[in-house]
LOTOR-644028 format. One record per residue (C-alpha): residue in one letter; x, y, z. Coordinates in steps of 0.05 Angstrom, whole numbers, padded with zeros to 5 digits, always signed. Example, Ala and Ser with C-alpha at 12.3 -4.5 7.8 and 13.67 -1.06 7.14 Angstrom:
REM residues 2
A+00246-00090+00156;S+00273-00021+00143;
//
This chain:
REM residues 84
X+00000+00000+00000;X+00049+00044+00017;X+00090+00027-00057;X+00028+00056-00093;X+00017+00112-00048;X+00087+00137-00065;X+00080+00124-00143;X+00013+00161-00140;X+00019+00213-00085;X+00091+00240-00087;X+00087+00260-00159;X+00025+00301-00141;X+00053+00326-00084;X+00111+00352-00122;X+00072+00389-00178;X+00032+00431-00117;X+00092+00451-00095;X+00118+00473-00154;X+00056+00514-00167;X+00050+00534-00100;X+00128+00574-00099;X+00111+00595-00166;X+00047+00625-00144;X+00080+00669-00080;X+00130+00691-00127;X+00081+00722-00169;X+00037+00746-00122;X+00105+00764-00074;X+00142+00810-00129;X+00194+00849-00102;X+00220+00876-00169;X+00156+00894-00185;X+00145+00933-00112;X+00211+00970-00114;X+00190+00997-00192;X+00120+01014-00155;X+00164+01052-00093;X+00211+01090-00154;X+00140+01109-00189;X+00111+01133-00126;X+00177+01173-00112;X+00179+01196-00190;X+00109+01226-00187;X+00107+01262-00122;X+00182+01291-00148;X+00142+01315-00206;X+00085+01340-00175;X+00040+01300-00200;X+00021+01264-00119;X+00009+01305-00071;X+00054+01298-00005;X+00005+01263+00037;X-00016+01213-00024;X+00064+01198-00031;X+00081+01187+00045;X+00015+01140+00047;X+00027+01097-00016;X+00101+01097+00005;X+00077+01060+00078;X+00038+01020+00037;X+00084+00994-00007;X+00142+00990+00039;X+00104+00946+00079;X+00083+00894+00022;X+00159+00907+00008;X+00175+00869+00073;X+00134+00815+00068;X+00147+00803+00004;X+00227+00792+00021;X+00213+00752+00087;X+00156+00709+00039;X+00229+00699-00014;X+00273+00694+00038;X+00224+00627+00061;X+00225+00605-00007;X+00300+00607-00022;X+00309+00573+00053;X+00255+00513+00043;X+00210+00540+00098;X+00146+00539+00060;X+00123+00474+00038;X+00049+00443+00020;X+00037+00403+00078;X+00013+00333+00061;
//
């Protein structure tokens, strides 16, 4: 039994994972947040955000920012997994 669970389940297993890291990448983009912060910094510079606008979206997106390093930093070190 536990022959064909390992031919049927570890392959499956292996594919969610795959999607899974692929899918916090994605959603976890810290090239993509660090364009967003140089925008944010680019349009307040040319007055096109108002002060308050640029100090709020710069919170936000410093915040995602961190997450989104500590969710790669996981990834690169094997701490997230799917759970089986």
């Amino acid at each position: 039994m536990f022959i064909l669970d390992d031919l049927l389940f570890r392959p499956f297993v292996g594919i969610v994972d795959t999607l899974h890291t692929m899918a916090l990448s994605e959603i976890y983009d810290v090239d993509a947040l660090e364009d967003e912060l140089k925008e944010n910094q680019l349009l307040y510079e040319l007055g096109e955000r108002s002060e308050t606008e640029y100090q709020e979206r710069k919170a936000e997106l410093e915040e995602e920012l961190e997450i989104a390093r500590d969710v790669h930093e996981r990834l690169t070190s094997g701490r997230v997994e799917v759970k089986s």
